[in-house]
RORO-453350 format. One record per atom (N, C-alpha, C): residue in one letter; atom name; x, y, z. Coordinates in nm, 2 decimals, m for minus. Last residue first. Example, Ala and Ser with C-alpha at 12.3 -4.5 7.8 and 13.67 -1.06 7.14 Angstrom:
S|N|1.28|m0.22|0.71
S|CA|1.37|m0.11|0.71
S|C|1.29|0.00|0.79
A|N|1.32|m0.57|0.78
A|CA|1.23|m0.45|0.78
A|C|1.32|m0.33|0.78
! end
This chain:
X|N|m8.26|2.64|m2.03
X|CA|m8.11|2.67|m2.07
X|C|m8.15|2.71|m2.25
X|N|m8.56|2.67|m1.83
X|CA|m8.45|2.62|m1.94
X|C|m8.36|2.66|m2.00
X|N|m8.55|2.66|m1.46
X|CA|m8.57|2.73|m1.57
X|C|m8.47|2.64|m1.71
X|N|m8.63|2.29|m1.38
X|CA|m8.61|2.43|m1.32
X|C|m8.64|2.51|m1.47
X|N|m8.72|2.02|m1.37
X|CA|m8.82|2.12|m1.36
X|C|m8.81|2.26|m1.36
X|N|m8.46|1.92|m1.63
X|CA|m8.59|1.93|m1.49
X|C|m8.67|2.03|m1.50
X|N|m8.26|1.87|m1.80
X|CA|m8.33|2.02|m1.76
X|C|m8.41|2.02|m1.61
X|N|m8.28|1.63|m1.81
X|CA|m8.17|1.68|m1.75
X|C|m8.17|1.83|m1.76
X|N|m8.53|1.54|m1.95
X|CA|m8.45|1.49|m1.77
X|C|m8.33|1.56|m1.74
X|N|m8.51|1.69|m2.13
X|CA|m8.60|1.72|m2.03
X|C|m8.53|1.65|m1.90
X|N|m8.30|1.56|m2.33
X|CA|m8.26|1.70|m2.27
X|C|m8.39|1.73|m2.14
X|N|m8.45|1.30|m2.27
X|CA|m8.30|1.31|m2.23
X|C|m8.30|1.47|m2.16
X|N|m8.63|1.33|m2.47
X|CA|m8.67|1.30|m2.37
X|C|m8.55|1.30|m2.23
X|N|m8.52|1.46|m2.72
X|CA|m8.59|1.54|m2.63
X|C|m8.59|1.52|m2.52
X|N|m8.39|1.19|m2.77
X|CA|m8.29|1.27|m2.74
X|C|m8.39|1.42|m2.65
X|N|m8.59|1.05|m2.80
X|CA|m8.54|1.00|m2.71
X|C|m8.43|1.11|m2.66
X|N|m8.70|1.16|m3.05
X|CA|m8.74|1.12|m2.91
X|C|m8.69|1.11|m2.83
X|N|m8.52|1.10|m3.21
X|CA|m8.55|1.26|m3.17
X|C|m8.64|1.26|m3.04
X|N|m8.48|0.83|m3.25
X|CA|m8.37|0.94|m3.22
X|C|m8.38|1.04|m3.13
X|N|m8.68|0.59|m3.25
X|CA|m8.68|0.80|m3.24
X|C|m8.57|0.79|m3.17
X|N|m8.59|0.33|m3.48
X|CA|m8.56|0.38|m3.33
X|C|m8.57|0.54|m3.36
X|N|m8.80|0.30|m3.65
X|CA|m8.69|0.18|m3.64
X|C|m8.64|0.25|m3.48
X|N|m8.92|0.53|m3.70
X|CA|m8.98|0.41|m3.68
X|C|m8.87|0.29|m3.60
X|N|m8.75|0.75|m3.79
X|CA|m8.76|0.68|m3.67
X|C|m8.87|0.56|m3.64
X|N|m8.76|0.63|m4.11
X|CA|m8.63|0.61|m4.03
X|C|m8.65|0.59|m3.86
X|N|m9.01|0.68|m4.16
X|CA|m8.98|0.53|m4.20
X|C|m8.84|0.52|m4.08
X|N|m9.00|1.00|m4.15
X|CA|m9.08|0.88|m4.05
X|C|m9.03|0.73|m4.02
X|N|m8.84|1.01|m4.33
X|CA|m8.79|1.05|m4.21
X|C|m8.86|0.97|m4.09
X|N|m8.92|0.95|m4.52
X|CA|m8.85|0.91|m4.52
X|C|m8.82|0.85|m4.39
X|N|m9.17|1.14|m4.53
X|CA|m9.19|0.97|m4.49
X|C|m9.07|0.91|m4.48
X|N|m9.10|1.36|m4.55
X|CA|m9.13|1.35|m4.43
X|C|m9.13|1.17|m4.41
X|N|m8.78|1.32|m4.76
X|CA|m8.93|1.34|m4.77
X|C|m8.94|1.33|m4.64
X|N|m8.46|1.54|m4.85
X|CA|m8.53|1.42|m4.75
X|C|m8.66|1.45|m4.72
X|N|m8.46|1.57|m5.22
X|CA|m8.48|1.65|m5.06
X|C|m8.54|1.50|m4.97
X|N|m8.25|1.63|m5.50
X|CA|m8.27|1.51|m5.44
X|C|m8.36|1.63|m5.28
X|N|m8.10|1.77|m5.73
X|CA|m8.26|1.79|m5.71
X|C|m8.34|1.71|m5.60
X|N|m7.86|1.79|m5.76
X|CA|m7.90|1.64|m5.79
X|C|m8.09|1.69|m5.76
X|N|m7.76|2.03|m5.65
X|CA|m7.70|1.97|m5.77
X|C|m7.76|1.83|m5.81
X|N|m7.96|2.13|m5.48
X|CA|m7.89|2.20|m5.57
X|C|m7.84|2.13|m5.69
X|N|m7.93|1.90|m5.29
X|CA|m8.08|1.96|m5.31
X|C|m8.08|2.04|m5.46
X|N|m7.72|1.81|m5.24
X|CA|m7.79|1.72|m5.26
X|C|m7.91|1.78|m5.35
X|N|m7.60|2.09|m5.15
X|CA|m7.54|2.00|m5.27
X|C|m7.64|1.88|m5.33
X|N|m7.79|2.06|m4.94
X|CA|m7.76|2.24|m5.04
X|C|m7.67|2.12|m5.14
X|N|m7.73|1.90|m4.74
X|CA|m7.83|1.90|m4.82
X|C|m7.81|1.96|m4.95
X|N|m7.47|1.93|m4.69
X|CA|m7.49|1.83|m4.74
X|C|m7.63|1.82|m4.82
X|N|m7.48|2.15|m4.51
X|CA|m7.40|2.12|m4.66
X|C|m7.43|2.04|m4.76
X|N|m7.62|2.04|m4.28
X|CA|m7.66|2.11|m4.37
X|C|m7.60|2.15|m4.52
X|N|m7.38|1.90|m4.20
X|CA|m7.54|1.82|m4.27
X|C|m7.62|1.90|m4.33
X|N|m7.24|2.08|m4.12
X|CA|m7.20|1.98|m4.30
X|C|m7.32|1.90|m4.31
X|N|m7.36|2.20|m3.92
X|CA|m7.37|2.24|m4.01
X|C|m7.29|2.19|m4.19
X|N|m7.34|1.99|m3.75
X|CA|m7.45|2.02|m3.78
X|C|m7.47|2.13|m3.89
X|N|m7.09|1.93|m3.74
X|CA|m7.16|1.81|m3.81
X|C|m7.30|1.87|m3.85
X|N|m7.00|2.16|m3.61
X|CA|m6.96|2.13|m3.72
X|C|m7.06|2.03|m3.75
X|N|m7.11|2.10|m3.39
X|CA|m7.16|2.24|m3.44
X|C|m7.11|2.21|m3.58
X|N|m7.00|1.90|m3.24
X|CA|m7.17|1.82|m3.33
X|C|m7.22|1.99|m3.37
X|N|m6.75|2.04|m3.24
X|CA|m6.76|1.91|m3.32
X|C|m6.88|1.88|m3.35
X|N|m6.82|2.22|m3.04
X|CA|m6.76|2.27|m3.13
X|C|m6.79|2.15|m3.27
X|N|m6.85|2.07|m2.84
X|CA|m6.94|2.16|m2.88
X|C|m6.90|2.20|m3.00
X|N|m6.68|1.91|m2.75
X|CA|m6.77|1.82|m2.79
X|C|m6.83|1.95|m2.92
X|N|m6.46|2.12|m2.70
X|CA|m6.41|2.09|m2.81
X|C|m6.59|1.96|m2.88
X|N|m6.57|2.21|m2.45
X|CA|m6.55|2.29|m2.57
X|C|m6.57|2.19|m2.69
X|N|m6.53|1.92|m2.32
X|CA|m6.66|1.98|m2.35
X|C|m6.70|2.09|m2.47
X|N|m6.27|1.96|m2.32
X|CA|m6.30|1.88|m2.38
X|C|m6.41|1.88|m2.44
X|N|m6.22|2.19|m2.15
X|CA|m6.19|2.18|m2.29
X|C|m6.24|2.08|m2.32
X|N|m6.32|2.11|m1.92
X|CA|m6.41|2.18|m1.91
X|C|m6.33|2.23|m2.13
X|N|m6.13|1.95|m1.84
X|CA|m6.28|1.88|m1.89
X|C|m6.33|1.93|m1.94
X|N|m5.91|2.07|m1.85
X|CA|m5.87|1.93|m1.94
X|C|m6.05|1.93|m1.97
X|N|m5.90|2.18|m1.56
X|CA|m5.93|2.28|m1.74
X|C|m5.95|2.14|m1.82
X|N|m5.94|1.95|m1.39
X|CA|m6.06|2.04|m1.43
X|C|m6.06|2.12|m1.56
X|N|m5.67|1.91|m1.41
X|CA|m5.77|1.80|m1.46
X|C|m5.89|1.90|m1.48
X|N|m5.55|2.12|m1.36
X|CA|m5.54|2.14|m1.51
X|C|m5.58|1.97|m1.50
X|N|m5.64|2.18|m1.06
X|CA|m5.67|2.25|m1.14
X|C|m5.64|2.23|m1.32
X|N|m5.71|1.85|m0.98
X|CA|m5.63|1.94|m0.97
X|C|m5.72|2.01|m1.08
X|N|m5.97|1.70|m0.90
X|CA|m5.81|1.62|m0.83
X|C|m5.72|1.72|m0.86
X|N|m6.22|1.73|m0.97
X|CA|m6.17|1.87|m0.88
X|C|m6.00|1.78|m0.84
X|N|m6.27|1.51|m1.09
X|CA|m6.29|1.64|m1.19
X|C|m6.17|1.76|m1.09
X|N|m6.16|1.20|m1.14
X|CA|m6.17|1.33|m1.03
X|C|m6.18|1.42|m1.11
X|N|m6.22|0.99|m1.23
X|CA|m6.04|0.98|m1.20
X|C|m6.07|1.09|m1.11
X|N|m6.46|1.00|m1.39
X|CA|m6.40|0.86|m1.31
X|C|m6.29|0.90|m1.22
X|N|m6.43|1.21|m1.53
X|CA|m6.54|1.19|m1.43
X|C|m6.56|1.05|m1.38
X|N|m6.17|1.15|m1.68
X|CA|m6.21|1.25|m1.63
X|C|m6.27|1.25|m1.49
X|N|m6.33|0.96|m1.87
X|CA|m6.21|0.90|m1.77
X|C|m6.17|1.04|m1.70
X|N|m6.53|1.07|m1.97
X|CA|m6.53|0.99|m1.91
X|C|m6.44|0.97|m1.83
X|N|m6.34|1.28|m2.18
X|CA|m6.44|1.34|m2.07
X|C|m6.49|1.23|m1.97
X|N|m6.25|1.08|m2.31
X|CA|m6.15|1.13|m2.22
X|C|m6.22|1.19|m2.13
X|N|m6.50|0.96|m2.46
X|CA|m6.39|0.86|m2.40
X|C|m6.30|0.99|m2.26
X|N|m6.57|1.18|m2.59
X|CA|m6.63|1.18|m2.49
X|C|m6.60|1.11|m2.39
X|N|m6.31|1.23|m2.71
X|CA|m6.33|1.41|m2.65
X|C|m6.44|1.30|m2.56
X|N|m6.39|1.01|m2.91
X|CA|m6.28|1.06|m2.86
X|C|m6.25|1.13|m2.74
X|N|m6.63|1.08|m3.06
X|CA|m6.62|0.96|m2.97
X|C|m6.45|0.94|m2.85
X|N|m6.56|1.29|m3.21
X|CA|m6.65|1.35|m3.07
X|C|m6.65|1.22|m2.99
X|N|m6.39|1.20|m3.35
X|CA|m6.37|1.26|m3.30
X|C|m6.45|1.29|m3.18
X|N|m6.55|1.04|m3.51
X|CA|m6.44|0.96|m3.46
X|C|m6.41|1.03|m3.34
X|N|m6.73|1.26|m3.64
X|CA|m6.75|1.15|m3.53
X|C|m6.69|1.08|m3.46
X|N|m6.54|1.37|m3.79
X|CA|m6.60|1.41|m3.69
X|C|m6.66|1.35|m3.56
X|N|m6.48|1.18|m3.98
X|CA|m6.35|1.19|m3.91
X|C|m6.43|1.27|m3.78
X|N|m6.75|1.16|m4.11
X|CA|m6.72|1.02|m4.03
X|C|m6.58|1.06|m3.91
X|N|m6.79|1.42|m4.19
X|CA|m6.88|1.34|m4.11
X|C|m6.84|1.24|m4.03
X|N|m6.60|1.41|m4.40
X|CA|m6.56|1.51|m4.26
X|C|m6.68|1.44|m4.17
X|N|m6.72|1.21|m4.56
X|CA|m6.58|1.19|m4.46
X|C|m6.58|1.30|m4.39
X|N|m6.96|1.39|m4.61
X|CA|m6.95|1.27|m4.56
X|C|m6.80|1.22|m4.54
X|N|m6.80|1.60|m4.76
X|CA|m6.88|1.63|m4.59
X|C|m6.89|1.50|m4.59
X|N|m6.75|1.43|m5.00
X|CA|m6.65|1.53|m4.93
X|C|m6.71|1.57|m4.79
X|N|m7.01|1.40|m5.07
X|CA|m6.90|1.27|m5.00
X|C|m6.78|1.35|m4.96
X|N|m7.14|1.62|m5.20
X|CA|m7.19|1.56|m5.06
X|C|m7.08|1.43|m5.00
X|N|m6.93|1.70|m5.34
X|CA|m6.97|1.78|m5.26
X|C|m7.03|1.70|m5.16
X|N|m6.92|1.46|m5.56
X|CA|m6.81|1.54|m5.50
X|C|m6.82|1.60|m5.35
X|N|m7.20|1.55|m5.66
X|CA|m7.18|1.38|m5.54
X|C|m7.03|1.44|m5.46
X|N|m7.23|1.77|m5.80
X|CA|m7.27|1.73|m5.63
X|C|m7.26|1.65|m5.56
X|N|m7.00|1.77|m5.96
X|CA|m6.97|1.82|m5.88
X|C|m7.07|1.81|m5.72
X|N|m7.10|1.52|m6.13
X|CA|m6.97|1.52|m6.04
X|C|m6.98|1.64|m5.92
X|N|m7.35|1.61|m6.22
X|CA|m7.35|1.51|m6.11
X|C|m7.19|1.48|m6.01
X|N|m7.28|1.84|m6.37
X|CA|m7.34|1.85|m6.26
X|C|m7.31|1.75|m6.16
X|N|m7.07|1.72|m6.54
X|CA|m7.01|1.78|m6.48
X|C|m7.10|1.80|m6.34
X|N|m7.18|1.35|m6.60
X|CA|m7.20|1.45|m6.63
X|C|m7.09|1.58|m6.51
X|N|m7.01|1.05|m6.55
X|CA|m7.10|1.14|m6.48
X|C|m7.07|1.25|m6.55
X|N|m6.80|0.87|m6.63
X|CA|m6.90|0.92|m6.69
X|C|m7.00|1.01|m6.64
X|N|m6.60|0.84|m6.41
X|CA|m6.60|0.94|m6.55
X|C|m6.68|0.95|m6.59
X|N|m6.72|0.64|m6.23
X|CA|m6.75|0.76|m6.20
X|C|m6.73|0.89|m6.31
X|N|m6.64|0.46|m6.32
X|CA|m6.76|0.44|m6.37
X|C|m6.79|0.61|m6.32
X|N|m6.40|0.34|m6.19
X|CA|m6.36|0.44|m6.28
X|C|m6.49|0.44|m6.37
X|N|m6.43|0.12|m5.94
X|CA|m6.43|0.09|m6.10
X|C|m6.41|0.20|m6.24
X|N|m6.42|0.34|m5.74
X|CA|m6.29|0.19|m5.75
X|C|m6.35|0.15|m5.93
X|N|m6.58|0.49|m5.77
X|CA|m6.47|0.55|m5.78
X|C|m6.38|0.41|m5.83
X|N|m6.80|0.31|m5.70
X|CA|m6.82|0.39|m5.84
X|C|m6.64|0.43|m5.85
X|N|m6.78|0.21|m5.45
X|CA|m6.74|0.12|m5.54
X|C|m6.74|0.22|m5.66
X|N|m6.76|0.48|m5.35
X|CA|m6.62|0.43|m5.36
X|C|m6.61|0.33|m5.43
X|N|m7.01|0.50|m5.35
X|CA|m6.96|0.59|m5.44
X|C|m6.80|0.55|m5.45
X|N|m7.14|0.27|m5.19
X|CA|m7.18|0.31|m5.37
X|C|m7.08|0.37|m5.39
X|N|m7.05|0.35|m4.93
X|CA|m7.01|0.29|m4.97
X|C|m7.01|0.26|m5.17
X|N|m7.11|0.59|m4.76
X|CA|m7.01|0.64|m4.88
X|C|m7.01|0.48|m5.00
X|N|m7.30|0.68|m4.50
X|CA|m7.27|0.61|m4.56
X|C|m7.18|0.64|m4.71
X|N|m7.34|0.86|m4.23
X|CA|m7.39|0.84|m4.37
X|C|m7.32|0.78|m4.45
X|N|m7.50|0.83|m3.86
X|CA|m7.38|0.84|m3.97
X|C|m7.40|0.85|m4.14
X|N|m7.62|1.03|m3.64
X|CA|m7.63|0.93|m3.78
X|C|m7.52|0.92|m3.85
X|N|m7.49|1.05|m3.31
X|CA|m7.54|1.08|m3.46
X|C|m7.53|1.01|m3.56
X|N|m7.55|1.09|m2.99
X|CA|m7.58|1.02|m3.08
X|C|m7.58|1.08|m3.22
X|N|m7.50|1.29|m2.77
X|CA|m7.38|1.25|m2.89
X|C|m7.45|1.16|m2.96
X|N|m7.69|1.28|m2.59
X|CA|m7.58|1.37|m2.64
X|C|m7.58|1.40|m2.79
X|N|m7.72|1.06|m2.52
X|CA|m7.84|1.09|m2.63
X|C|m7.78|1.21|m2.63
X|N|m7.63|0.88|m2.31
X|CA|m7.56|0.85|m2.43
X|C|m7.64|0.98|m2.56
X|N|m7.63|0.88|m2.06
X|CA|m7.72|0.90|m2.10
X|C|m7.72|0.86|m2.29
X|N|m7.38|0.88|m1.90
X|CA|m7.44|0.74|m1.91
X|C|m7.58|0.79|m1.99
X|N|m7.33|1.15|m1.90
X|CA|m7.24|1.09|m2.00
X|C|m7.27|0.97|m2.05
X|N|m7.49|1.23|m1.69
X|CA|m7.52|1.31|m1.88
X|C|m7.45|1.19|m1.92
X|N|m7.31|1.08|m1.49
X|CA|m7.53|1.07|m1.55
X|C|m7.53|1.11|m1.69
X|N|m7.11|1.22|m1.49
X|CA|m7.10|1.03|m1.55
X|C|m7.24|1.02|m1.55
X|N|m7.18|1.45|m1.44
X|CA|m7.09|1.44|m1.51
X|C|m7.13|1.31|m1.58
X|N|m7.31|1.40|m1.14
X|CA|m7.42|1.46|m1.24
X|C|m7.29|1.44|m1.40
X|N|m7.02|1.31|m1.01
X|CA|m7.17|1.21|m1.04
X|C|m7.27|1.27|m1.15
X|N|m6.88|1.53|m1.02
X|CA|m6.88|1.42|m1.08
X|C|m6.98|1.35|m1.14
X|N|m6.89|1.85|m1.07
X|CA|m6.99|1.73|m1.02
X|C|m6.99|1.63|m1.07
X|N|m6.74|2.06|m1.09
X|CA|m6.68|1.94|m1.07
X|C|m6.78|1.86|m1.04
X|N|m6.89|2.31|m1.25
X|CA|m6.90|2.30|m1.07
X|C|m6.85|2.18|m1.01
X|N|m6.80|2.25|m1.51
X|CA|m6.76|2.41|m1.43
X|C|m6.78|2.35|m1.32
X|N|m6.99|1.99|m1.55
X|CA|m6.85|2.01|m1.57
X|C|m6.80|2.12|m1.45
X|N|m7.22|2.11|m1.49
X|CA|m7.15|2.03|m1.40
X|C|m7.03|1.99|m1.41
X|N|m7.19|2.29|m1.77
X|CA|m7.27|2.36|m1.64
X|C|m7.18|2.24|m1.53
X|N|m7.18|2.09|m1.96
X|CA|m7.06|2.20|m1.93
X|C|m7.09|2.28|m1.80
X|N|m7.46|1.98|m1.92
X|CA|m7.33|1.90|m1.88
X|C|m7.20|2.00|m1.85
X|N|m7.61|2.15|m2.02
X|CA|m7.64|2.13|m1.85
X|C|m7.52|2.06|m1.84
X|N|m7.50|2.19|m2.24
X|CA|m7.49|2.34|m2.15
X|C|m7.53|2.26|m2.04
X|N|m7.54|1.97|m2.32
X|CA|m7.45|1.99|m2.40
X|C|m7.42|2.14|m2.25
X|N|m7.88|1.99|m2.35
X|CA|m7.75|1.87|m2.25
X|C|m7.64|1.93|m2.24
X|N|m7.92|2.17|m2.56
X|CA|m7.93|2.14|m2.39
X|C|m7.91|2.08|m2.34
X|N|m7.80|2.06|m2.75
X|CA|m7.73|2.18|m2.74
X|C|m7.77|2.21|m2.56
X|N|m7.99|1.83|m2.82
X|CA|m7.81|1.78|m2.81
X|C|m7.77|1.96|m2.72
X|N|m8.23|1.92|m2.86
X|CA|m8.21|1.88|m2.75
X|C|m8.06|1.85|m2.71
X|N|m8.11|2.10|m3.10
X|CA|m8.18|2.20|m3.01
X|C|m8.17|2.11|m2.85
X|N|m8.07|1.88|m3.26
X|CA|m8.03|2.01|m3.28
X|C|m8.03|2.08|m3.13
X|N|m8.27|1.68|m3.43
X|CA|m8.16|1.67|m3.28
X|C|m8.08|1.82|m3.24
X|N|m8.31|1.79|m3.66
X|CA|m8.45|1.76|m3.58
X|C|m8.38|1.77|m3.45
X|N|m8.08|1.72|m3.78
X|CA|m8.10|1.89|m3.75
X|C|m8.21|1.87|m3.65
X|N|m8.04|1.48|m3.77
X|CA|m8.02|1.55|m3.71
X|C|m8.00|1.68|m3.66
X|N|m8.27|1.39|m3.96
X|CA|m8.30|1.36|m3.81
X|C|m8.23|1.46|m3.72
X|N|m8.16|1.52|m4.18
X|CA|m8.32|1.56|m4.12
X|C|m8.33|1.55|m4.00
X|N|m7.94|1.36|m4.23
X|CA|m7.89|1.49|m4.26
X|C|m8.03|1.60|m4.15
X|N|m8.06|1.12|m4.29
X|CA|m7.97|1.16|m4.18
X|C|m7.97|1.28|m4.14
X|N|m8.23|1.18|m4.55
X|CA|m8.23|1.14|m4.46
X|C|m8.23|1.17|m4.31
X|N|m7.98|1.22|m4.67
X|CA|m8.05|1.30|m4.64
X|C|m8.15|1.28|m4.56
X|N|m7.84|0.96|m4.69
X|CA|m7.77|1.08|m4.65
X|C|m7.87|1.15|m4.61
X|N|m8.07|0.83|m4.86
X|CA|m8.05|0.79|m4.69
X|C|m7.97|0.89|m4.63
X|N|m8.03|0.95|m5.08
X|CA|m8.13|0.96|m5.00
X|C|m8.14|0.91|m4.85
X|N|m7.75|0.90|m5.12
X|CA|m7.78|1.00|m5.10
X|C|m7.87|1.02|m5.03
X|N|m7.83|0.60|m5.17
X|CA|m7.69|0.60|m5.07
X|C|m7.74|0.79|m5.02
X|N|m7.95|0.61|m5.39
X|CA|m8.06|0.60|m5.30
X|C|m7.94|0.62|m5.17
X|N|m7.73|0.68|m5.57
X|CA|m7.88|0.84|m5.57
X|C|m7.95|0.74|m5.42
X|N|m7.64|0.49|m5.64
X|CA|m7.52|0.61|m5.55
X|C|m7.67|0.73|m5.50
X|N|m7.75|0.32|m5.68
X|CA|m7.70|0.27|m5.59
X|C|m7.67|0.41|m5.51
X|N|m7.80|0.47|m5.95
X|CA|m7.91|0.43|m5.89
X|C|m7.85|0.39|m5.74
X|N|m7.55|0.47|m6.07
X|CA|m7.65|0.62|m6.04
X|C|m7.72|0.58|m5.90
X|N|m7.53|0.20|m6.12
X|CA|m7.42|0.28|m6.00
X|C|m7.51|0.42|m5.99
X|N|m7.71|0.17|m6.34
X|CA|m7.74|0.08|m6.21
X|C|m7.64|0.17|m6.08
X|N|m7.62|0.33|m6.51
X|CA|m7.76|0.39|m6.46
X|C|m7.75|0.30|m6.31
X|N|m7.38|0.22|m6.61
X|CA|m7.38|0.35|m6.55
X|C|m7.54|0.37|m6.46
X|N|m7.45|m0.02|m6.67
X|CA|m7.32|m0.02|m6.53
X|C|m7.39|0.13|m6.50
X|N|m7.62|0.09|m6.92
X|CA|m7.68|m0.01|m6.84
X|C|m7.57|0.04|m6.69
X|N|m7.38|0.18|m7.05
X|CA|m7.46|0.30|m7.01
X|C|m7.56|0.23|m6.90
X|N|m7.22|m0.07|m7.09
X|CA|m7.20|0.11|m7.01
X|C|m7.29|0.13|m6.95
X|N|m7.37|m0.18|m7.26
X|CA|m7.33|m0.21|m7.08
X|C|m7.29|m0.10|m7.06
X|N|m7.41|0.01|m7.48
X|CA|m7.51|m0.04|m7.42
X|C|m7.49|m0.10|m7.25
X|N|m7.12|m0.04|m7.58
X|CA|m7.20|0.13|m7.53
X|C|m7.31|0.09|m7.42
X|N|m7.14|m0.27|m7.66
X|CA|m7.01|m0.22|m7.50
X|C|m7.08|m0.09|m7.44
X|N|m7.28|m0.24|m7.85
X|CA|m7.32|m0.33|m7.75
X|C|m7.23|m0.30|m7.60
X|N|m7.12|m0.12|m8.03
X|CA|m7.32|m0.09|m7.98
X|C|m7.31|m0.16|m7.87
X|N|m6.91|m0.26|m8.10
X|CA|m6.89|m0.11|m7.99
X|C|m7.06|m0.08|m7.95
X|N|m7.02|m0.44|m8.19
X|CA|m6.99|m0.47|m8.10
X|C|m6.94|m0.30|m8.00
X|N|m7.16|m0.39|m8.43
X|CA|m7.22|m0.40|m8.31
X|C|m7.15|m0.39|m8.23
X|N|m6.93|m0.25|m8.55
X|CA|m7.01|m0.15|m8.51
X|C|m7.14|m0.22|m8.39
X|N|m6.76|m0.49|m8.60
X|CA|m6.68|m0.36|m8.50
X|C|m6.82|m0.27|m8.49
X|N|m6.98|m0.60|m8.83
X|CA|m6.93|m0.64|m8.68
X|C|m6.90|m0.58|m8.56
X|N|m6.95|m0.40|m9.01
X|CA|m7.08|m0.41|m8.95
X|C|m7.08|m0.48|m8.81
X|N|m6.71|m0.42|m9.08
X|CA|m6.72|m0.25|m9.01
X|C|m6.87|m0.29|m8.96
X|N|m6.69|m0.64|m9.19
X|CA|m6.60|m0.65|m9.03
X|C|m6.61|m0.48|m9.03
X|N|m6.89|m0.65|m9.42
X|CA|m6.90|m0.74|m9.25
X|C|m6.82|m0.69|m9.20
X|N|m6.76|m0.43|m9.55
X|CA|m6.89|m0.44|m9.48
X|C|m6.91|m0.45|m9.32
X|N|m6.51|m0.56|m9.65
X|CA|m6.49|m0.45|m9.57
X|C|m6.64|m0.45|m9.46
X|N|m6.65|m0.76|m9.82
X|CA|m6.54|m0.82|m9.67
X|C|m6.57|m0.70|m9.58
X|N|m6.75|m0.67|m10.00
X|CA|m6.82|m0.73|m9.90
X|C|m6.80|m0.79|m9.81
X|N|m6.57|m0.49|m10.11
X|CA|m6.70|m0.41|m10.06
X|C|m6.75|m0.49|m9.95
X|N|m6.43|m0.72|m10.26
X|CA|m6.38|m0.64|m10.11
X|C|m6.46|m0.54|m10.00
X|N|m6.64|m0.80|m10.46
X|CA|m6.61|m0.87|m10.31
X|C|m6.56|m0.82|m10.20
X|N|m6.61|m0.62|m10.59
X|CA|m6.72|m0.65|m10.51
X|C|m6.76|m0.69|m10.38
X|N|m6.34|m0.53|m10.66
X|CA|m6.41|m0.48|m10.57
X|C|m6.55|m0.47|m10.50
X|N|m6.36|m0.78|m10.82
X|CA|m6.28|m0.78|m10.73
X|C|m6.32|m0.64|m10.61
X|N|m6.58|m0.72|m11.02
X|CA|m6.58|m0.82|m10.95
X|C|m6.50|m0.87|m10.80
X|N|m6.44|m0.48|m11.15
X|CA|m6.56|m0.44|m11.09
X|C|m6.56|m0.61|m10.99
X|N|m6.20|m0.60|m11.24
X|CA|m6.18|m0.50|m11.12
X|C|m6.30|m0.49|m11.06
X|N|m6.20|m0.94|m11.32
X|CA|m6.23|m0.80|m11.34
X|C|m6.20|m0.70|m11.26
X|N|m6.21|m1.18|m11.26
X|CA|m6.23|m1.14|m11.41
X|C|m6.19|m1.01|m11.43
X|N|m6.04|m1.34|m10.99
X|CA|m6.16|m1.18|m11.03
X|C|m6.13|m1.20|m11.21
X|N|m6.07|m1.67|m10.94
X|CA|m6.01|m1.57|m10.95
X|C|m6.10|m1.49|m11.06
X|N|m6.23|m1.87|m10.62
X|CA|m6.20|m1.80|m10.80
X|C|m6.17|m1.69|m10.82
X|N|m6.11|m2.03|m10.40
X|CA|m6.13|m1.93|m10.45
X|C|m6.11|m1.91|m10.60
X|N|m6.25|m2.36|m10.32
X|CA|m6.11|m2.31|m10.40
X|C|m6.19|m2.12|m10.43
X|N|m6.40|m2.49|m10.10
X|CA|m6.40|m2.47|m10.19
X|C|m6.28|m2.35|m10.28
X|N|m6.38|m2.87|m10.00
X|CA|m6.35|m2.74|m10.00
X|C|m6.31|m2.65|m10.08
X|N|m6.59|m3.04|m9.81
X|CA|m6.59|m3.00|m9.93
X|C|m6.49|m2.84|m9.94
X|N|m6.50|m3.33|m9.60
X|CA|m6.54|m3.18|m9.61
X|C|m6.49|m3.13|m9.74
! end
């Protein structure tokens, strides 16, 4: 291997030529390479956008079916507190074996926690912070809500197994419980509506009709929950 001996500068002009042409390369280097770190960024950043913007669209989505659910949940919801008040067991454990009450969509967080867990989430503009902020803040009251109405229905169950009329503070116990259902898918129904207004507002994002289609395709929700509040309305006057 040939190797070659540095020659020494003649001159200042010759010596600063060279160093012109060190400095260069290692500021032309450091500059691709910060080009290029910029470039995965901003790449990580669009692909988590993208993860976290279709995670929303399925939110909303959700957010559709269950307002659609609205109206048949709130008529069960009064024929059950109705046999609740008159201890009727059996009509009690029918609503309860019906399950189309309480059915709700849940919405999903997971994109945004991987965003949070890798700290990809700083880069978001202030809009985008504050609407994703906004819609995953209701999506955990979403999920702790749910937990909850799964809770309130477990106890209203063991209730209408054990004896509604066995004493007077079994009977209050139900006829709270029921409160407390009502009160819980009133809340969910109005953080799904939150949920849009941040979605809609801060991201420009709205659940399309086909969305909504595509979704009960897989199972009508809204179907089934109509078809529920009718059987348990009957034939008489409607609540």
């Amino acid at each position: 291997m040939e190797i070659h001996k540095p020659k020494p500068f003649h001159n200042w002009r010759e010596f600063l030529k060279e160093y012109g042409i060190i400095v260069l390369g290692v500021l032309t280097a450091l500059g691709l390479e910060q080009a290029l770190e910029s470039w995965h960024a901003h790449e990580k950043l669009k692909e988590v956008t993208s993860a976290i913007d279709a995670e929303v669209r399925e939110g909303l989505t959700s957010a559709q079916v269950m307002a659609n659910m609205q109206r048949c949940q709130q008529q069960q919801l009064a024929v059950l507190s109705d046999a609740v008040g008159r201890g009727d067991q059996a009509r009690v454990r029918s609503l309860l074996a019906q399950g189309d009450i309480f059915n709700v969509v849940p919405f999903n967080n997971t994109a945004w926690t991987a965003a949070l867990a890798s700290d990809i989430s700083s880069r978001f503009d202030q809009r985008q912070r504050t609407a994703y902020s906004g819609v995953y803040y209701v999506t955990d009251e979403e999920k702790r809500w749910t937990s909850d109405l799964g809770h309130s229905v477990a106890r209203l169950a063991a209730f209408a197994q054990s004896g509604l009329s066995q004493s007077p503070a079994a009977s209050a116990d139900a006829v709270s419980e029921v409160a407390e259902m009502t009160a819980t898918l009133s809340n969910m129904q109005r953080a799904a509506q939150v949920y849009q207004r941040f979605a809609e507002q801060g991201l420009g994002m709205k659940a399309s009709q086909a969305d909504v289609d595509a979704f009960l395709r897989k199972r009508n929700m809204v179907a089934e929950c109509n078809a529920a509040a009718a059987a348990a309305l009957g034939p008489g006057p409607k609540i």
